[in-house]
C-alpha positions as CSV (number, residue, x, y, z in Angstrom):
1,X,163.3,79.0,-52.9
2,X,165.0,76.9,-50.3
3,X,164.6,77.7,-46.8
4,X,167.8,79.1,-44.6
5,X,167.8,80.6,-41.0
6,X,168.1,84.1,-40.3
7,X,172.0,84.3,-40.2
8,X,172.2,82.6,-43.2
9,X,169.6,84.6,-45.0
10,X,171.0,87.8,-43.9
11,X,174.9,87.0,-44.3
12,X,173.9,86.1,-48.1
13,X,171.7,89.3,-48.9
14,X,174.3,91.8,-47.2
15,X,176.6,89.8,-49.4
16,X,174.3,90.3,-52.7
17,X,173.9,94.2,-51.9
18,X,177.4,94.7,-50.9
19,X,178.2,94.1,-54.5
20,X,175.8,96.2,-56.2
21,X,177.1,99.3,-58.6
22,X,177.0,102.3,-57.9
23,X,175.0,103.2,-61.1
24,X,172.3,100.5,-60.1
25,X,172.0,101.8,-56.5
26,X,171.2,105.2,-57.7
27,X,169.0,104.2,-60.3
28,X,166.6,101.6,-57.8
29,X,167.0,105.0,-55.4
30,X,165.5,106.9,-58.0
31,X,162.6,104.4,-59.0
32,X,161.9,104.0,-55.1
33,X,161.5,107.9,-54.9
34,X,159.3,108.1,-58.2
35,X,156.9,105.8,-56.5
36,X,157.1,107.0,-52.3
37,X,156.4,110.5,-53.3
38,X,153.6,109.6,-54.5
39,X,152.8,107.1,-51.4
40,X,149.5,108.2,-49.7
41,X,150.8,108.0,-46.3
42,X,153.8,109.7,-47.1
43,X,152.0,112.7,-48.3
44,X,149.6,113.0,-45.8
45,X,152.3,112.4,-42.7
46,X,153.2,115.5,-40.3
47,X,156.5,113.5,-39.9
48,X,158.8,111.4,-41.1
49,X,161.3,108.7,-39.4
50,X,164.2,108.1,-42.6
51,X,167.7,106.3,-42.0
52,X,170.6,107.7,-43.7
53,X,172.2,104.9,-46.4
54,X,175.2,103.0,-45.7
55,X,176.3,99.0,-47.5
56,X,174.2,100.2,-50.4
57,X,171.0,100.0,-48.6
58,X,168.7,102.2,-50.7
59,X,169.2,105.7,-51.3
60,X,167.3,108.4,-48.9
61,X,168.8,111.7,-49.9
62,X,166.1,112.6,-52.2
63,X,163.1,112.1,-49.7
64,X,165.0,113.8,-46.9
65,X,165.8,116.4,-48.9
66,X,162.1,116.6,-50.2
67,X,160.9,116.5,-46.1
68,X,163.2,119.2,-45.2
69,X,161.5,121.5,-48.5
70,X,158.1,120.6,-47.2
71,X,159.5,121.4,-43.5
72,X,158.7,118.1,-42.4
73,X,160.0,117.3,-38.8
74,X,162.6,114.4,-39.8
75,X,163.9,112.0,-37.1
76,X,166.5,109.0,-37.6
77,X,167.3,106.3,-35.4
78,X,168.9,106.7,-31.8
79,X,170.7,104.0,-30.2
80,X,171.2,103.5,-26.6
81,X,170.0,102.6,-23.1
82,X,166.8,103.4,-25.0
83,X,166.4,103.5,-28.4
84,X,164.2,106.0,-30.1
85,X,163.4,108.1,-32.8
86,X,165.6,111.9,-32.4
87,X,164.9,115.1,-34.1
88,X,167.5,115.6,-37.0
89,X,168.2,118.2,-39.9
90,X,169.9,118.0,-42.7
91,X,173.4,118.8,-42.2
92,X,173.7,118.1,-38.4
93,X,176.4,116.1,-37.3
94,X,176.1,112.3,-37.3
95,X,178.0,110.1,-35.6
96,X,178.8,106.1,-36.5
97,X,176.9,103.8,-34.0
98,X,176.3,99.9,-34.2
99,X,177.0,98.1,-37.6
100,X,178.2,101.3,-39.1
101,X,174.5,102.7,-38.5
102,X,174.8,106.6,-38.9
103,X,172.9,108.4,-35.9
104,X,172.5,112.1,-34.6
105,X,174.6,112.6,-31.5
106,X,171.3,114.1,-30.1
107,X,168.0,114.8,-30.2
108,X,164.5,115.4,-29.5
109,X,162.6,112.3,-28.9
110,X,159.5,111.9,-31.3
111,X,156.6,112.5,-29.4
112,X,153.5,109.4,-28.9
113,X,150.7,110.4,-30.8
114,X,152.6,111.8,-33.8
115,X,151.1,111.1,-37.7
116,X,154.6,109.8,-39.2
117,X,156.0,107.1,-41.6
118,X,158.8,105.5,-41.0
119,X,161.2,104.5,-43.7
120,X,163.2,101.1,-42.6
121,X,166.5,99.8,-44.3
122,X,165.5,96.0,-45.1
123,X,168.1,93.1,-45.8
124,X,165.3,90.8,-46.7
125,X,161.1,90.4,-46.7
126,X,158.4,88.8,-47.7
127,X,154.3,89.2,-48.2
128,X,153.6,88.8,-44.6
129,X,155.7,92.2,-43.4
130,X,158.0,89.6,-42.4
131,X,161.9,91.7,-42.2
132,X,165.5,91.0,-41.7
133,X,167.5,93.6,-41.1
134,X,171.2,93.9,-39.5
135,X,170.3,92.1,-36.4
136,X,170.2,94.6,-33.8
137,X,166.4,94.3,-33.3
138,X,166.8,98.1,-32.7
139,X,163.0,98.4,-34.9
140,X,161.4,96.0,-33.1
141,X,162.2,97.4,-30.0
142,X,161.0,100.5,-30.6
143,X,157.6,99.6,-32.3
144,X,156.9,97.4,-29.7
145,X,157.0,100.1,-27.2
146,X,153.4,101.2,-29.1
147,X,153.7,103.6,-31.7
148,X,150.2,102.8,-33.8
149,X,150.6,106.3,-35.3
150,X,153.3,105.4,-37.3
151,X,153.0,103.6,-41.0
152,X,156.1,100.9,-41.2
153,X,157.3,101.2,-44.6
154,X,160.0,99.1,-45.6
155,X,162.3,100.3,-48.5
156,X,164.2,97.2,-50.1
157,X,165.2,96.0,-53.4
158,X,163.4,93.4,-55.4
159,X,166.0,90.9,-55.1
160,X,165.6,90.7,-51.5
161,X,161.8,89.7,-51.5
162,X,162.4,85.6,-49.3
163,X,159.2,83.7,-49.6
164,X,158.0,82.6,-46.2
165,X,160.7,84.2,-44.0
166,X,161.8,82.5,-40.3
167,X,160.6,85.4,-37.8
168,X,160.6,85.1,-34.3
169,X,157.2,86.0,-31.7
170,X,159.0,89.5,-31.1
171,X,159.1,90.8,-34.6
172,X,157.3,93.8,-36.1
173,X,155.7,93.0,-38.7
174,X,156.1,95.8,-42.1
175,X,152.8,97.2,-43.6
176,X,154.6,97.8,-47.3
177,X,157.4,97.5,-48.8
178,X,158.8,99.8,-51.7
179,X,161.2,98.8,-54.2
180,X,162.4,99.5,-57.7
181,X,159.4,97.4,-59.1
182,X,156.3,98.0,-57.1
183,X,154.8,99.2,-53.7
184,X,153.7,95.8,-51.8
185,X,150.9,96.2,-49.3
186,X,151.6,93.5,-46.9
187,X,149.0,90.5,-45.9
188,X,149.7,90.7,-42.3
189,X,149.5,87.5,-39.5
190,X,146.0,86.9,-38.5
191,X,147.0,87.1,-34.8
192,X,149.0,90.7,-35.9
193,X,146.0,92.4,-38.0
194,X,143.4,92.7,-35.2
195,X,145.6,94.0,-32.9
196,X,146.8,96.7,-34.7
197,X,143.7,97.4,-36.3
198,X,142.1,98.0,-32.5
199,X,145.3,100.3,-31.8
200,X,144.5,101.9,-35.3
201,X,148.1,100.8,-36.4
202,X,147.0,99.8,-40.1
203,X,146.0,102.3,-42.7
204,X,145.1,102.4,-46.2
């Protein structure tokens, strides 16, 4: 595939899934869920850090509705001064933020230490863990403030996967991705894998 900067991968993927039907966004959302709740991390994690769906990114309201049966602690995405992960339940308020990004108007903070997954909208990846999303960097941000207890799990369709994506020193890196087709474990940079490894950041 040929190569393309960031911009113009992203701008032609948002394209791509901007166009999707709604039939086919429901049906990769349902093949994603058939294979997550299933997903050993998933299972075994005290808490989980979703998004809610907007542009036709993949569907969440089955596994957020599956969390909040299981009374998992659920936390979505906070923008701000500081950006974090918030306490949220289903049928609090949300409010639009950035890009359209849905977001609780507030929130307890998830606390270091906890056992989660986290659950990440994805415009485009590749076998590395490499990921484009909207641009904000809001993810990177976050993770690189150290939270090793927390399993990155990109959910994307297959039509995003970009061979050998352009990524900059200050991106953070995916450990799978899930789409309609498979669950990718992802071969992570030599010069990532040891560090998170010491910080116990990788699981299998």
């Amino acid at each position: 595939m040929m190569s393309a900067d960031k911009p113009k991968i992203r701008q032609a993927l948002r394209e791509r899934r901007r166009q999707l039907r709604a039939v086919a966004v429901e049906a990769a959302g349902a093949a994603v869920w058939a294979q997550l709740r299933d997903f050993a991390p998933y299972v075994a994690a005290s808490a989980l850090i979703a998004y809610i769906a907007s542009e036709n990114e993949v569907p969440t309201e089955r596994v957020l509705a599956d969390s909040a049966a299981a009374h998992r602690d659920v936390y979505l995405p906070k923008s701000g001064h500081t950006p974090a992960f918030v306490r949220w339940r289903v049928g609090e308020p949300l409010i639009p933020a950035r890009g359209g990004v849905w977001e609780p108007l507030a929130g307890v903070r998830l606390a270091p230490g906890t056992a989660a997954v986290a659950l990440i909208p994805v415009v485009a990846w590749d076998e590395d863990g490499t990921r484009l999303g909207r641009g904000g960097g809001f993810y990177d941000k976050v993770f690189a403030a150290g939270t090793s207890d927390i399993v990155r799990v990109g959910l994307a369709y297959e039509f995003q996967y970009w061979p050998d994506l352009p990524h900059d020193p200050w991106d953070v890196p995916l450990e799978y991705v899930i789409t309609e087709q498979r669950v990718a474990r992802c071969v992570l940079d030599a010069a990532v894998r040891p560090a998170l490894l010491q910080k116990g950041g990788l699981h299998s």
